[in-house]
C-alpha positions as CSV (number, residue, x, y, z in Angstrom):
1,X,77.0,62.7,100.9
2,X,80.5,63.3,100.8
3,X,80.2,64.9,97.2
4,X,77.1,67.3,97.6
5,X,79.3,68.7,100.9
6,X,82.1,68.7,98.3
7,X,79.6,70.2,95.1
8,X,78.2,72.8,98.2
9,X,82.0,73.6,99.0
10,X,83.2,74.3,95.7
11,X,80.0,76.7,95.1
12,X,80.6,78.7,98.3
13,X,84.1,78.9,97.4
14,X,83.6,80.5,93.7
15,X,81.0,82.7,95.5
16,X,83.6,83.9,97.3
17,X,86.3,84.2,94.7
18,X,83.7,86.2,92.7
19,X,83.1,88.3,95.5
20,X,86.8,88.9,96.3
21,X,87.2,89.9,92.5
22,X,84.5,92.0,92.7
23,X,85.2,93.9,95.3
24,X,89.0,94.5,94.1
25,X,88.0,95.8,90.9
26,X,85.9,98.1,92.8
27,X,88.6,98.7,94.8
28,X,90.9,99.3,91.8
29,X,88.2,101.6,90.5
30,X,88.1,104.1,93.2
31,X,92.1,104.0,93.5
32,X,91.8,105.2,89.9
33,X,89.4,108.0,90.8
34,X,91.7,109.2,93.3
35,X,94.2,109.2,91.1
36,X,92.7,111.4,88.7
37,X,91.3,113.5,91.3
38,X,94.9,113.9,93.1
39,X,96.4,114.7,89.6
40,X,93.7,117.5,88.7
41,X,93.9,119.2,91.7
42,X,98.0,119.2,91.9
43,X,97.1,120.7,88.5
44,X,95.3,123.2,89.3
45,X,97.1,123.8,92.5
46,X,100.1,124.4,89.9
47,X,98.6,126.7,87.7
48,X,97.3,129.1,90.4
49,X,100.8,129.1,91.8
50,X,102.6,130.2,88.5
51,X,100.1,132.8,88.2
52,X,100.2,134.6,91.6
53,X,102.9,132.9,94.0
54,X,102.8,136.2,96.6
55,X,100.5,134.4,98.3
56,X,102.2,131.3,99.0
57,X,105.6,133.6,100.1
58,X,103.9,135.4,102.6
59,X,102.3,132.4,104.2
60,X,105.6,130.7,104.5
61,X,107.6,133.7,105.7
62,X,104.7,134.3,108.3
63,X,105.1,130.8,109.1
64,X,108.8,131.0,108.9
65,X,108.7,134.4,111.5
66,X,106.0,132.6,113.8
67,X,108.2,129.1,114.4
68,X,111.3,131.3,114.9
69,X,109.9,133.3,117.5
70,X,108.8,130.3,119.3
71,X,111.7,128.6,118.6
72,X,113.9,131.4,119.8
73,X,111.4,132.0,123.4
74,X,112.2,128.5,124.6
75,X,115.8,128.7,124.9
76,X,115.8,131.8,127.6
């Protein structure tokens, strides 16, 4: 008895090692479309940036002007 427990143990635990690896090469997979993703967009992110960057400097001195004003109201 003693080794069909032990042959049923051993199966359920290579089950679950396949498993396991299965999943973290899935894991690893999506991980690795993120990564691509992430790198494409900080790429094109970049690009538009160098082209026209007016934008982006009026947002932050907007910004800039908004958490100054609030900043400056709370002292009085």
């Amino acid at each position: 008895m003693e080794t069909s427990q032990q042959t049923d143990l051993d199966k359920s635990l290579k089950q679950g090692e396949e498993y396991v690896n299965h999943v973290v090469s899935e894991i690893q997979d999506k991980i690795k479309e993120g990564e691509e993703r992430i790198t494409k967009t900080i790429g094109e992110v970049d690009k538009r940036l160098r082209e026209n960057p007016w934008p982006i400097v009026a947002g932050v001195a907007a910004a800039s002007i908004f958490i100054g004003f609030l900043v400056g109201s709370r002292k009085k």
